[in-house]
BALOBA-1460 file (C-alpha; in Angstrom, 3 decimals):
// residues 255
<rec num="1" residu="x" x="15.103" y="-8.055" z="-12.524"/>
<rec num="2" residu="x" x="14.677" y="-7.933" z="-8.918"/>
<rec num="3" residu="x" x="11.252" y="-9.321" z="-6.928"/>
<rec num="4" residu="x" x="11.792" y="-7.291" z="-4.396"/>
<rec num="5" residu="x" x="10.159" y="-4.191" z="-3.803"/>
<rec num="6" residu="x" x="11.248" y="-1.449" z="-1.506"/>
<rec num="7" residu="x" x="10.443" y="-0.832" z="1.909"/>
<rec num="8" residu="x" x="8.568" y="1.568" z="3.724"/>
<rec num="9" residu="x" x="6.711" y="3.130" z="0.624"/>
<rec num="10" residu="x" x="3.791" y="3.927" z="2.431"/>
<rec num="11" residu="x" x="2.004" y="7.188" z="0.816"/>
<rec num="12" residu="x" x="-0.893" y="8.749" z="0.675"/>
<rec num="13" residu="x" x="-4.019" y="7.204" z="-1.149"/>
<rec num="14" residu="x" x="-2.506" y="3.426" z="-0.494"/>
<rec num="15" residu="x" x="-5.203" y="1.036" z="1.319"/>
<rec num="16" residu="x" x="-3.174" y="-0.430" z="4.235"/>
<rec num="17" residu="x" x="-2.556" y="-4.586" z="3.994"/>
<rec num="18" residu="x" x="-3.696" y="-4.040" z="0.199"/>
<rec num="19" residu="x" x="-1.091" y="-5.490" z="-2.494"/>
<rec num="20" residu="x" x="0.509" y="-2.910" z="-3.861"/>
<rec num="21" residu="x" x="0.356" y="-3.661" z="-8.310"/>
<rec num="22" residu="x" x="2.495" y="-0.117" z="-8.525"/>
<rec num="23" residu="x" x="5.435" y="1.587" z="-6.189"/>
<rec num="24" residu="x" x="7.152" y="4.588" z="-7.165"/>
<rec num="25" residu="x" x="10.017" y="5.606" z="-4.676"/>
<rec num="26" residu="x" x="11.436" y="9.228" z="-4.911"/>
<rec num="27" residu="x" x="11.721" y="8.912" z="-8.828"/>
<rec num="28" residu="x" x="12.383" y="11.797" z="-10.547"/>
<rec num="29" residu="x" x="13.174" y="11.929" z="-14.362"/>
<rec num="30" residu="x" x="14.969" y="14.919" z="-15.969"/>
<rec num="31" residu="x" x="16.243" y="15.899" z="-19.402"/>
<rec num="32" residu="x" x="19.372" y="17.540" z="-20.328"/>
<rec num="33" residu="x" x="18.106" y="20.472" z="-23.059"/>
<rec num="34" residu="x" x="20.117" y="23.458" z="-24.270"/>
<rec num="35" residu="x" x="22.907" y="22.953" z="-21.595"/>
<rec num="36" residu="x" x="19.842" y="22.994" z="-19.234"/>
<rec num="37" residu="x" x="18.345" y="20.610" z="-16.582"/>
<rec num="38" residu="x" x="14.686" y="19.896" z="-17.393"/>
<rec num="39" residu="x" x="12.594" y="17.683" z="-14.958"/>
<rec num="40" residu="x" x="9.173" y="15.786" z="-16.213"/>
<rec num="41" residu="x" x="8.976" y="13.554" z="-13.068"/>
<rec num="42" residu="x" x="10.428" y="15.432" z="-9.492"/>
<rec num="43" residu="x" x="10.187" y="13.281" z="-6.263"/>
<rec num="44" residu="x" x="7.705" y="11.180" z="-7.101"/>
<rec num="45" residu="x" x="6.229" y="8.663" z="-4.225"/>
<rec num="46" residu="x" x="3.116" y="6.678" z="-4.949"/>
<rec num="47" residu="x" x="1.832" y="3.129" z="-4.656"/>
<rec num="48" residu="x" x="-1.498" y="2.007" z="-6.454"/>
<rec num="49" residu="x" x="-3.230" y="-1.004" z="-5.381"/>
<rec num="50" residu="x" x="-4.015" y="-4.147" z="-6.681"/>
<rec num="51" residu="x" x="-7.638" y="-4.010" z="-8.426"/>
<rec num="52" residu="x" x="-7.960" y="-0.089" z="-8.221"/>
<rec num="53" residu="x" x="-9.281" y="1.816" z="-10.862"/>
<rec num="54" residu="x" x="-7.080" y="5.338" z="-10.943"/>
<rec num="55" residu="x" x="-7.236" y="8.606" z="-12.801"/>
<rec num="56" residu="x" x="-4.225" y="10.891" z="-13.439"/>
<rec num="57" residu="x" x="-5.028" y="14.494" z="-14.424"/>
<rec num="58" residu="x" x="-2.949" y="17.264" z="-14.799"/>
<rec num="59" residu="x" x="-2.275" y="20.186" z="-17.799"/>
<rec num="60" residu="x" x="-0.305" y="19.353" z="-20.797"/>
<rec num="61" residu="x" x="3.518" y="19.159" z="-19.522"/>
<rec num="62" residu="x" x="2.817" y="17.982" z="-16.224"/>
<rec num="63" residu="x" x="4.326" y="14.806" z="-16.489"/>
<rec num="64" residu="x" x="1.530" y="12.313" z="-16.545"/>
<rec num="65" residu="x" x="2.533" y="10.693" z="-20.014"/>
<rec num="66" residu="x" x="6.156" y="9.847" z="-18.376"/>
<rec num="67" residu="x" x="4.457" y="8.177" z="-15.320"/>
<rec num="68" residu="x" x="3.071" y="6.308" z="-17.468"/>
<rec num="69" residu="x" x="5.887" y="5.365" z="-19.553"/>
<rec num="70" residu="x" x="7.622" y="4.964" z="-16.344"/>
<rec num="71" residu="x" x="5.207" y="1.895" z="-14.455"/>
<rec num="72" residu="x" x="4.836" y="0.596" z="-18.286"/>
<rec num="73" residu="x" x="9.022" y="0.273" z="-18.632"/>
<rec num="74" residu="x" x="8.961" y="1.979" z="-21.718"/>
<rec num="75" residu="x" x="11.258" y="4.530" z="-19.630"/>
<rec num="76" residu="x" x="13.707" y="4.837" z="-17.030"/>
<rec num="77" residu="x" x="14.023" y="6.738" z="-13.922"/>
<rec num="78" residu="x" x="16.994" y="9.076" z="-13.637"/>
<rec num="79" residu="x" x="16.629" y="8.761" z="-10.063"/>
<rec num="80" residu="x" x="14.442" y="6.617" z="-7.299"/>
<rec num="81" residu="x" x="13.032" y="3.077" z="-7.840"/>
<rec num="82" residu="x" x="9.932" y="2.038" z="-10.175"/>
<rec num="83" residu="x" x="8.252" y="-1.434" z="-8.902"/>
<rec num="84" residu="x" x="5.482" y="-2.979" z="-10.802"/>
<rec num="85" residu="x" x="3.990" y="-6.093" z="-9.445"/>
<rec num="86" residu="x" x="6.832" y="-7.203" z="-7.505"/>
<rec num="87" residu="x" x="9.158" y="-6.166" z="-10.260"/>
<rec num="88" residu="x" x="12.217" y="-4.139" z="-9.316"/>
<rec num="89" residu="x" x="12.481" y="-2.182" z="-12.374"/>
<rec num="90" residu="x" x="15.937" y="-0.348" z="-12.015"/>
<rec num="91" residu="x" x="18.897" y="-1.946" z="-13.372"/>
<rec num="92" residu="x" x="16.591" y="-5.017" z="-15.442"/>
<rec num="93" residu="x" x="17.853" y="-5.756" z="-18.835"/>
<rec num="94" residu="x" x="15.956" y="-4.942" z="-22.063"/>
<rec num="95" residu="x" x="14.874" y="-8.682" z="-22.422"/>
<rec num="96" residu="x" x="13.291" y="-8.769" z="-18.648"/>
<rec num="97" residu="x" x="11.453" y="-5.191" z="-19.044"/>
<rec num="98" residu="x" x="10.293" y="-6.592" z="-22.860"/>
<rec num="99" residu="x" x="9.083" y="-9.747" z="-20.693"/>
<rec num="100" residu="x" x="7.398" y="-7.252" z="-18.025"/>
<rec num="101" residu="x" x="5.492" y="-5.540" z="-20.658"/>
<rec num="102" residu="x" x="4.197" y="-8.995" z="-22.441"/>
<rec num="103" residu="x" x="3.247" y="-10.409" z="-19.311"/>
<rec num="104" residu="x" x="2.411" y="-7.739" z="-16.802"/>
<rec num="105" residu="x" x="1.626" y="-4.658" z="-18.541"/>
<rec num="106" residu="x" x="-1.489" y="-3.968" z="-21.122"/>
<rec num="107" residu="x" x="-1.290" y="-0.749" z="-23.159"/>
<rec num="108" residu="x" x="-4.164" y="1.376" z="-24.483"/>
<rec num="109" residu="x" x="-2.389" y="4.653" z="-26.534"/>
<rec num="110" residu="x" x="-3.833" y="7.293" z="-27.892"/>
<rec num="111" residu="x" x="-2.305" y="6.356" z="-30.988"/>
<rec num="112" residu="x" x="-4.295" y="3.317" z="-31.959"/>
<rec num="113" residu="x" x="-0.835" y="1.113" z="-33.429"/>
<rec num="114" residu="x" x="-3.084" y="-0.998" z="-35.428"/>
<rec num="115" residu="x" x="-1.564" y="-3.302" z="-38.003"/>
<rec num="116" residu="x" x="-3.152" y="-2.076" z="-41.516"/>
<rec num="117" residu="x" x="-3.414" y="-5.053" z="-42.980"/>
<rec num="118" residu="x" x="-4.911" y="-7.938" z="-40.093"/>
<rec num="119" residu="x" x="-8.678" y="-7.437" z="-39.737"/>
<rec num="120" residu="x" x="-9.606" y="-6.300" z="-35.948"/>
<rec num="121" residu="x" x="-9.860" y="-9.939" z="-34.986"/>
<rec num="122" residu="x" x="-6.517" y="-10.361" z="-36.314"/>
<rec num="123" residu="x" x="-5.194" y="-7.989" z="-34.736"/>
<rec num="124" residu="x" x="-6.682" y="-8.645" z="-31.320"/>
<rec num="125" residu="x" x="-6.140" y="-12.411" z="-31.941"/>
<rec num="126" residu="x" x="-2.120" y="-11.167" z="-32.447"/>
<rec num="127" residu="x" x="-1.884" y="-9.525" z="-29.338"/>
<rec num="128" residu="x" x="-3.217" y="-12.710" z="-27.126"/>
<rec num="129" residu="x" x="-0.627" y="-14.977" z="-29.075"/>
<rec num="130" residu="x" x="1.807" y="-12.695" z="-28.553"/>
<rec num="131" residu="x" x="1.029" y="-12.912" z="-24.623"/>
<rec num="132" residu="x" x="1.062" y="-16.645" z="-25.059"/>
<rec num="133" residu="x" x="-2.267" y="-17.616" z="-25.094"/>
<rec num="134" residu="x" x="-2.430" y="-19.668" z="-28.218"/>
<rec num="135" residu="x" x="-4.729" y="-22.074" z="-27.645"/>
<rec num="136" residu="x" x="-8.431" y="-20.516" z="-27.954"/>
<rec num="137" residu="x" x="-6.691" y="-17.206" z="-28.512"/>
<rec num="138" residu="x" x="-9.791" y="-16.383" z="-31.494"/>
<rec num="139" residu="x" x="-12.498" y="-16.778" z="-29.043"/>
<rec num="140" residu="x" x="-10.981" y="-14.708" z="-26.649"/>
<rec num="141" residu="x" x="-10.538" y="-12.216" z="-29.538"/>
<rec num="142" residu="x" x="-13.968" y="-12.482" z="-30.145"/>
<rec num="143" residu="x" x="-15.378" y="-11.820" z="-26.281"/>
<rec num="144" residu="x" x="-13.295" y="-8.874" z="-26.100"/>
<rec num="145" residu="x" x="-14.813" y="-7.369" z="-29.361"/>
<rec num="146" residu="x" x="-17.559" y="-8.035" z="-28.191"/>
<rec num="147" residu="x" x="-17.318" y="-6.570" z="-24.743"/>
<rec num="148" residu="x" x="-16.466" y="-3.340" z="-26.692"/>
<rec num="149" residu="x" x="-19.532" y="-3.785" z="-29.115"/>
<rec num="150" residu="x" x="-17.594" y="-4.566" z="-32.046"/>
<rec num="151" residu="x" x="-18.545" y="-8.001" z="-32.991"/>
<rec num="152" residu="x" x="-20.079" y="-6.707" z="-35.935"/>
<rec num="153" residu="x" x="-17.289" y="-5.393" z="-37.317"/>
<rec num="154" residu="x" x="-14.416" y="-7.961" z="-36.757"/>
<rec num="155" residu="x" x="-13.913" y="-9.040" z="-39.782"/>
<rec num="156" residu="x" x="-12.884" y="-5.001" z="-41.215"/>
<rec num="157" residu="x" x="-9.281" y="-3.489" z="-41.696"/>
<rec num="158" residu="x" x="-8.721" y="-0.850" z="-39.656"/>
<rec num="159" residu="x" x="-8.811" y="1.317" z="-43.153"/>
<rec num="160" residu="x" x="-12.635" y="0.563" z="-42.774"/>
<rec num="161" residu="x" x="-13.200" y="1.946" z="-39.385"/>
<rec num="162" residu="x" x="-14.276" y="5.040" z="-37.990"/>
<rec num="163" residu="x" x="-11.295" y="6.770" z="-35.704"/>
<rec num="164" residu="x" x="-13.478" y="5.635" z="-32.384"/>
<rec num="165" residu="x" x="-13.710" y="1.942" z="-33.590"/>
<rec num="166" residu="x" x="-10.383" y="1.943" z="-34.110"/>
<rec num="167" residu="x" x="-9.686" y="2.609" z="-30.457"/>
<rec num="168" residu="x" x="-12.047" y="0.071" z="-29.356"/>
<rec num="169" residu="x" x="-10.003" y="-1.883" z="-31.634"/>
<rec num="170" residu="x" x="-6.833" y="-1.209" z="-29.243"/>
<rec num="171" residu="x" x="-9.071" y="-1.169" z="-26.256"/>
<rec num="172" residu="x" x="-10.135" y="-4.674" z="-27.392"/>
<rec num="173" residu="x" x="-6.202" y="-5.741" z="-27.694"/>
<rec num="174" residu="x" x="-5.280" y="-4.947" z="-24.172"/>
<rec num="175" residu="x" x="-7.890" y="-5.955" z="-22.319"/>
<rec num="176" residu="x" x="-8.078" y="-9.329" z="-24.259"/>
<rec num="177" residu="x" x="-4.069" y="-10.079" z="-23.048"/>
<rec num="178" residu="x" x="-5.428" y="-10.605" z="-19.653"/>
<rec num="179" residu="x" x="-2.323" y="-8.944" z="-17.575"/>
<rec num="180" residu="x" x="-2.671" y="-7.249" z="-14.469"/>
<rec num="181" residu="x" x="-2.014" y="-3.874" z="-14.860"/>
<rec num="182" residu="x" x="-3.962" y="-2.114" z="-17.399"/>
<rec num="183" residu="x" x="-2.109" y="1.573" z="-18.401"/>
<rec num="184" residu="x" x="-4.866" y="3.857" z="-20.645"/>
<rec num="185" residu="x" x="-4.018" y="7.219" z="-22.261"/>
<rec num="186" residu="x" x="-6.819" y="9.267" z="-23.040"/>
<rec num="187" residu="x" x="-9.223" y="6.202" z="-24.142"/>
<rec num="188" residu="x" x="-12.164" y="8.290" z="-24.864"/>
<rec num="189" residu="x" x="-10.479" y="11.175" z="-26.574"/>
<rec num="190" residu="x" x="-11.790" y="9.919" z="-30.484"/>
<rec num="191" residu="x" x="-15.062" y="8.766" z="-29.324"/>
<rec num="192" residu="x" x="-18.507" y="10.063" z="-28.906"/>
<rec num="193" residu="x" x="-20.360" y="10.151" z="-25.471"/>
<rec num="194" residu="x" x="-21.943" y="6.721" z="-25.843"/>
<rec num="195" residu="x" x="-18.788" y="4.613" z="-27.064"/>
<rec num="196" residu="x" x="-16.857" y="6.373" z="-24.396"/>
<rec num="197" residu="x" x="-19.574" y="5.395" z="-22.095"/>
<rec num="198" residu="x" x="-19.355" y="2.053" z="-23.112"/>
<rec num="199" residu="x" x="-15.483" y="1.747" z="-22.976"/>
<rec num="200" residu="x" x="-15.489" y="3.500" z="-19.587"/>
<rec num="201" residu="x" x="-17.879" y="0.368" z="-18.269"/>
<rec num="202" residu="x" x="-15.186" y="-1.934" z="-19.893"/>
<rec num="203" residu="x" x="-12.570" y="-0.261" z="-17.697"/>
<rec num="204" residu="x" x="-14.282" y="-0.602" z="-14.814"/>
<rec num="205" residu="x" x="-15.210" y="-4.122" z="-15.163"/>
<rec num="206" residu="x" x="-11.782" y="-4.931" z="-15.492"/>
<rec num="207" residu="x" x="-11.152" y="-3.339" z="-11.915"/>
<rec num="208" residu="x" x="-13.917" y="-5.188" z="-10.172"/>
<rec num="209" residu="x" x="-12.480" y="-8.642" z="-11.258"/>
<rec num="210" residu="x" x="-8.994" y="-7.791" z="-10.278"/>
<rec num="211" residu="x" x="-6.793" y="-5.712" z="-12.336"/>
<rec num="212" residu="x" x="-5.365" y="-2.982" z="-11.842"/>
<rec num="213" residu="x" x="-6.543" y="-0.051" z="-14.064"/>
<rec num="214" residu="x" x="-4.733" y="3.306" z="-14.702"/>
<rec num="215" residu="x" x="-6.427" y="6.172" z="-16.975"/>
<rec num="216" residu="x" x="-4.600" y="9.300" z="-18.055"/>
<rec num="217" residu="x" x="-7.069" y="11.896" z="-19.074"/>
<rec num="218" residu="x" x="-7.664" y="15.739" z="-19.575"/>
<rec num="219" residu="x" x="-11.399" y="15.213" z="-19.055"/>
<rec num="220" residu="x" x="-12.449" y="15.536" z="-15.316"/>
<rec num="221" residu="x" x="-15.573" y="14.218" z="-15.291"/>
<rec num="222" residu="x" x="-13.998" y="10.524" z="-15.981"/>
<rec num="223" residu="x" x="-12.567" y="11.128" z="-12.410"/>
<rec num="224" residu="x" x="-15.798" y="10.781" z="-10.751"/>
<rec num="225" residu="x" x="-15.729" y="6.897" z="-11.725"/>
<rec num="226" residu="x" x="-12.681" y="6.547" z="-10.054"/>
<rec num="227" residu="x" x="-11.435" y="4.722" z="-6.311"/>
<rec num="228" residu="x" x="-9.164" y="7.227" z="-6.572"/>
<rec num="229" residu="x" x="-7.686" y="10.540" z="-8.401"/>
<rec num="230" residu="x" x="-3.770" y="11.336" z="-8.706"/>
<rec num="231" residu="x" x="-3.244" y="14.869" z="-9.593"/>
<rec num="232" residu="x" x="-0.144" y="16.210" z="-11.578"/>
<rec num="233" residu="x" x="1.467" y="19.552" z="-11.754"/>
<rec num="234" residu="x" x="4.806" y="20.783" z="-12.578"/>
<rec num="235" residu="x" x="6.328" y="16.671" z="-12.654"/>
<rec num="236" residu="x" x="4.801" y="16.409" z="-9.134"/>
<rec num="237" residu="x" x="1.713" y="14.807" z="-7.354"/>
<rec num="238" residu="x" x="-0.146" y="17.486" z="-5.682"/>
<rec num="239" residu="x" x="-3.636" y="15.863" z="-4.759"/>
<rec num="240" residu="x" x="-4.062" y="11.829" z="-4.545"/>
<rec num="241" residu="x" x="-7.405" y="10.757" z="-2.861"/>
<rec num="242" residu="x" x="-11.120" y="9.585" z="-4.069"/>
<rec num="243" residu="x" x="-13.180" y="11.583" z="-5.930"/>
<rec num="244" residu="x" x="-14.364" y="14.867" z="-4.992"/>
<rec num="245" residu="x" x="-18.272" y="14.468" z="-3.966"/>
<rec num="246" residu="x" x="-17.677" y="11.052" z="-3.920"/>
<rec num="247" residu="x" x="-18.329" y="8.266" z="-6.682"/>
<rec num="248" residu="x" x="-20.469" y="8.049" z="-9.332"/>
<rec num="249" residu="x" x="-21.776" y="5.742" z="-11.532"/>
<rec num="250" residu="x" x="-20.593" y="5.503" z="-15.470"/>
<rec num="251" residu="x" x="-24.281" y="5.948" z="-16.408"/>
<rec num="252" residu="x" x="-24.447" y="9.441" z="-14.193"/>
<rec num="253" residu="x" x="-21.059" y="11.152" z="-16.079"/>
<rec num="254" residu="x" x="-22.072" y="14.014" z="-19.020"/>
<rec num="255" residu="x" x="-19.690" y="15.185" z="-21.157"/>
């Protein structure tokens, strides 16, 4: 896998002299269906910075799950060049974009992929081994439980939980690996206003101390949050910029 990333991938929404944590370089990924071309990415340039905190919107179909899947290396671009902290990701082998998504990457799906039979500590505690963090890898289970107000409740199967602790289950697995880039679809879908209040805090935490932290979501309002907002339409970017009004706090959002 190469460490270099490309040059001259200076687009809109990218903070000049800031470390770029994401580069996307005219990457376009297309389907062949029915003897037909289908695109779900279509020129796509974009960098994201090092300790932002970005939402993508855009209708069902527009292609923000495949962005996604493309900076997290569970996909492949049919054309253009994916980097992701330094990483060239075009050409790697399967063993160096498995190593990329240990190391680098921290998922948070919709689905919640919890083992059925490891309590939530467990399966937390699995997910920091995993990253190899063995040693005190129970205690940092236990802060990121906690930091999702589930300390309670560590000791229950996911059977046992509610559909929105389960999430802060998940939520509680990627954010205790420690990588860099944190990758969330829809992480307040399943839960009520004040959980996804809570979680939304989380999220931003993680951006003020460093990493960088990309949300996929249909709801709007989580945009105002946001240093920035990444539009999709169609498999293309058609807005990328802060906010519109400006910030606002997580305690100010309704939903």
């Amino acid at each position: 896998m190469s460490t270099d990333a490309p040059a001259g991938t200076t687009h809109p929404g990218h903070r000049p002299g800031a470390p770029a944590a994401v580069q996307l370089v005219n990457v376009s990924r297309r389907y062949q269906v029915g003897g037909g071309t289908v695109y779900a990415l279509r020129d796509v340039n974009l960098e994201i910075d090092e300790g932002e905190f970005v939402v993508v919107l855009g209708p069902s179909g527009s292609g923000k799950t495949t962005l996604l899947n493309m900076i997290g290396a569970l996909d492949a671009a049919s054309d253009g060049t994916v980097t992701v902290a330094g990483r060239n990701l075009t050409g790697a082998s399967r063993a160096e974009l498995s190593k990329l998504r240990r190391d680098t990457v921290a998922f948070i799906f919709q689905t919640f992929n919890l083992f059925p039979t490891l309590t939530a500590l467990e399966n937390v505690q699995c997910a920091v081994e995993i990253a190899g963090q063995r040693r005190g890898a129970r205690a940092i289970a236990e802060k990121a439980l906690t930091n999702v107000g589930l300390a309670e409740r560590k000791l229950h199967y996911p059977a046992e939980l509610s559909g929105g602790e389960q999430q802060r289950v998940a939520i509680a697995r990627a954010l205790a690996t420690g990588n860099p880039v944190l990758i969330a679809d829809e992480p307040t879908g399943d839960l009520d206003y004040r959980t996804g209040v809570q979680v939304l805090t989380v999220l931003k935490q993680q951006a003020d101390a460093g990493h960088t932290v990309i949300v996929v979501t249909h709801n709007r309002e989580i945009s105002r949050i946001a240093d920035r907002v990444i539009e999709l339409s169609s498999g293309r970017v058609v807005s990328d910029g802060p906010p519109l009004g400006g910030g606002a706090a997580v305690a100010d959002l309704r939903w």
